[in-house]
C-alpha positions as CSV (number, residue, x, y, z in Angstrom):
1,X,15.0,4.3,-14.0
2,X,14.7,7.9,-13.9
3,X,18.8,9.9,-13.1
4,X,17.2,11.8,-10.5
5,X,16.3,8.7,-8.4
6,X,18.8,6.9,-6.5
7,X,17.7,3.5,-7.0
8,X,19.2,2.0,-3.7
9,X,17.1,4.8,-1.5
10,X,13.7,3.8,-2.9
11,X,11.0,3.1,-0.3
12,X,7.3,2.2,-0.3
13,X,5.1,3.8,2.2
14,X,1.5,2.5,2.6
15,X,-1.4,4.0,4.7
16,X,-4.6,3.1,6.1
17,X,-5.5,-0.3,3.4
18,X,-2.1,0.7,2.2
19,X,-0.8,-0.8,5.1
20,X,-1.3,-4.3,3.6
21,X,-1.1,-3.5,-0.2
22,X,2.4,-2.0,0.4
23,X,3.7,-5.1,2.1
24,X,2.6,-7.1,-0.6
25,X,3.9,-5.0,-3.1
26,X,7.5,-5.2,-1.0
27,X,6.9,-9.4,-0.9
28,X,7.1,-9.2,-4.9
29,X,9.1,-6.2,-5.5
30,X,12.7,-6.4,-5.0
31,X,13.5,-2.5,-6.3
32,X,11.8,-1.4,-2.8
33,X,14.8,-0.9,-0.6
34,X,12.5,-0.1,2.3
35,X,9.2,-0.4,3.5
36,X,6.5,1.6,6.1
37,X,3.2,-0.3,6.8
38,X,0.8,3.4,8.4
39,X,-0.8,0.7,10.3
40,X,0.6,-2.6,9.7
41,X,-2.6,-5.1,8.4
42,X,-2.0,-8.6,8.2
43,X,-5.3,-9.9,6.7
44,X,-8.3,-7.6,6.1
45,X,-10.3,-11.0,5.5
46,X,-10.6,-10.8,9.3
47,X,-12.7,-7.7,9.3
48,X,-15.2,-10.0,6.6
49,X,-14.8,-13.2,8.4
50,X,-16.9,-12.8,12.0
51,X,-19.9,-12.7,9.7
52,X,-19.2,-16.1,8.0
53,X,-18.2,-18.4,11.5
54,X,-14.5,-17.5,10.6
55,X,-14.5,-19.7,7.5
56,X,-13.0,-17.6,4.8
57,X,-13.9,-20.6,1.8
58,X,-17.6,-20.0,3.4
59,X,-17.9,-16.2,3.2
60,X,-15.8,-16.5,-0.5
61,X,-18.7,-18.6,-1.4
62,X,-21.7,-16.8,-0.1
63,X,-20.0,-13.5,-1.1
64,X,-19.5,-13.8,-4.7
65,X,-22.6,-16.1,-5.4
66,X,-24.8,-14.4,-8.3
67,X,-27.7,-13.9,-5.5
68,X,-27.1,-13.9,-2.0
69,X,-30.4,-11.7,-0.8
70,X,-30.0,-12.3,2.7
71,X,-26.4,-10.9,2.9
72,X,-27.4,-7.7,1.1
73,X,-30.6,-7.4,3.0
74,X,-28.2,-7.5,6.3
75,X,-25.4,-5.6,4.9
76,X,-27.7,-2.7,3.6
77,X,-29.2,-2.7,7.2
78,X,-25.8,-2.4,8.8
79,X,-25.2,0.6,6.1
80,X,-28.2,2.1,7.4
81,X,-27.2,1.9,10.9
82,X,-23.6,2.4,10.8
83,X,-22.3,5.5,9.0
84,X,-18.7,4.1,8.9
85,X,-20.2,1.0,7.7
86,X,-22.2,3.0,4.8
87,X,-19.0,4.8,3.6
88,X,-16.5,1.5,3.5
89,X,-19.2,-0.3,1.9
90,X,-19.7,2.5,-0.9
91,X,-16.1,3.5,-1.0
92,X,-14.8,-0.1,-1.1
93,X,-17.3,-0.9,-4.1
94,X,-16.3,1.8,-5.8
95,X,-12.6,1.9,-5.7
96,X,-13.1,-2.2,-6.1
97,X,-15.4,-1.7,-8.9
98,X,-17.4,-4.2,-7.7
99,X,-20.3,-2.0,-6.8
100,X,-21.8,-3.7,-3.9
101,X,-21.3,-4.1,-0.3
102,X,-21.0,-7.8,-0.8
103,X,-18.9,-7.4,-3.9
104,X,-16.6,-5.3,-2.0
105,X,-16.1,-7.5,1.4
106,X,-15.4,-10.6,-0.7
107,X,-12.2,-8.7,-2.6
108,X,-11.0,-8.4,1.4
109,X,-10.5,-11.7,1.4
110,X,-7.8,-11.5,-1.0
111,X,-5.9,-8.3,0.9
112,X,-3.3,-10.3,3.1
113,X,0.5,-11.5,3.4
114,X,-0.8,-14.7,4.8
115,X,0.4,-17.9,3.2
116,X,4.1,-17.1,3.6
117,X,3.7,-13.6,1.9
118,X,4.8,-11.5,4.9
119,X,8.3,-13.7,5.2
120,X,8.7,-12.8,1.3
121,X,9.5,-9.4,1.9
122,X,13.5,-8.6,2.2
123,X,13.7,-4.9,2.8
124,X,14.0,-3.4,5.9
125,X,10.7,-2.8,7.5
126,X,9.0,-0.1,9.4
127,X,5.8,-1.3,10.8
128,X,3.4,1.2,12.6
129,X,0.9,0.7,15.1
130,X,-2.1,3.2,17.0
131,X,-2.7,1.7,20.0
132,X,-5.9,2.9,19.5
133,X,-7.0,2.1,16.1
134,X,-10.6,1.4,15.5
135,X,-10.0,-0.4,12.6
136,X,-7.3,-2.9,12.7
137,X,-6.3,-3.3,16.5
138,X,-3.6,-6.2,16.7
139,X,-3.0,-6.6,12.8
140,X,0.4,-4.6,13.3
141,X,1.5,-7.2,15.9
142,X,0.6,-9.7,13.5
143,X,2.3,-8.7,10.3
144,X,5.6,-7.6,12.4
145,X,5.7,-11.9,13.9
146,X,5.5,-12.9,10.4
147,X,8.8,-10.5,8.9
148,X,11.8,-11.8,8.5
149,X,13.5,-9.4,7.4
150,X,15.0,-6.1,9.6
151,X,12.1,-4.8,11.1
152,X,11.1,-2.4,13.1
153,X,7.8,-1.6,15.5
154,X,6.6,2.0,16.5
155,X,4.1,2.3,18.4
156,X,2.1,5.3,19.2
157,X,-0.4,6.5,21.5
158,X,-2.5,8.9,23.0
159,X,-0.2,10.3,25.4
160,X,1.8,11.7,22.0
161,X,-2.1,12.6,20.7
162,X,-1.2,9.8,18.0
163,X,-3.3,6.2,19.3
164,X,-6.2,6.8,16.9
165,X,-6.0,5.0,12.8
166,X,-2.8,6.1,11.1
167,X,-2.1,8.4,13.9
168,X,-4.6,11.1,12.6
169,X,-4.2,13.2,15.8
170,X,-0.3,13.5,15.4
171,X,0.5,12.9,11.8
172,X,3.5,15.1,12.0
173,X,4.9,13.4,14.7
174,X,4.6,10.0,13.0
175,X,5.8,11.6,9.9
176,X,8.9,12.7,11.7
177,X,9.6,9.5,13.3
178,X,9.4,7.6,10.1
179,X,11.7,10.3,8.5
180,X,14.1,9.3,11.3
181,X,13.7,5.7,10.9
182,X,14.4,6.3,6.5
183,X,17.3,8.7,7.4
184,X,18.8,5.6,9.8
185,X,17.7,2.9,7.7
186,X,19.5,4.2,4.5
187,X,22.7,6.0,6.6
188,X,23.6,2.4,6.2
């Protein structure tokens, strides 16, 4: 550990996708002494699984077969038609390094604190939520029922300009209130 770090005041903020790959890193990580989920996701298998009937051993299957044409024929129409589905798809397969769409969706099904993850974590907890997030309305709500440990919800919305993904329209607002929930959080 580096002198200049106090070791007891080390916390873990994770934004946008980081809001799941922080919790998980806090589930398996016991030198994070706090932890802010900038939204709080659950499982981002439920973004993937509509497409499959809701059977994540189904779309795990058809996802990383070696040939699945009819998937990547619909996914590269949905790209074509969708702009935010054309940049997740070739942002996720690149930072994935899977480089497809399909390659990309079926490493989702892997990004959750399902399975008793969430109740692994032991540091306090901060988790966010937009009230108006596009992307992951209600996972906050379900990460924060499965903590165990101290936790704590913020919510934001539009009155405060802050309801939209990670609070883009007020970031120093929810900047601030998380400073205030670290500042209370390690006062103790």
């Amino acid at each position: 550990m580096r002198p200049d770090v106090d070791a007891q005041r080390v916390a873990l903020l994770g934004n946008s996708l980081g809001g799941v790959l922080a919790p998980r890193a806090a589930a398996f990580e016991p030198r994070i002494r706090a932890l802010i989920a900038l939204d709080g996701i659950y499982d981002m298998g439920v973004k993937t699984l509509p497409m499959f009937g809701g059977q994540r051993e189904v779309a795990r299957r058809v996802l990383t077969a070696p040939s699945a044409p009819d998937i990547d024929k619909a996914l590269a129409q949905m790209a074509a038609h969708d702009a935010q589905a054309r940049w997740a798809f070739g942002h996720g397969a690149w930072v994935t390094g899977k480089g497809t769409a399909r390659g990309y969706l079926s490493t989702l099904l892997d990004y959750h604190v399902a399975d008793g993850v969430a109740e692994r974590i032991q540091c306090p907890t901060l988790v966010c939520a937009a009230a108006n997030d596009m992307f992951f309305k209600g996972q906050p709500e379900m990460l924060y029922a499965h903590l165990t440990c101290p936790k704590t919800f913020l919510a934001l919305d539009d009155t405060l300009g802050a309801g939209a993904h990670c609070h883009a329209g007020a970031q120093r607002l929810a900047m601030a209130r998380i400073g205030d929930w670290l500042d209370t959080t390690f006062a103790v």
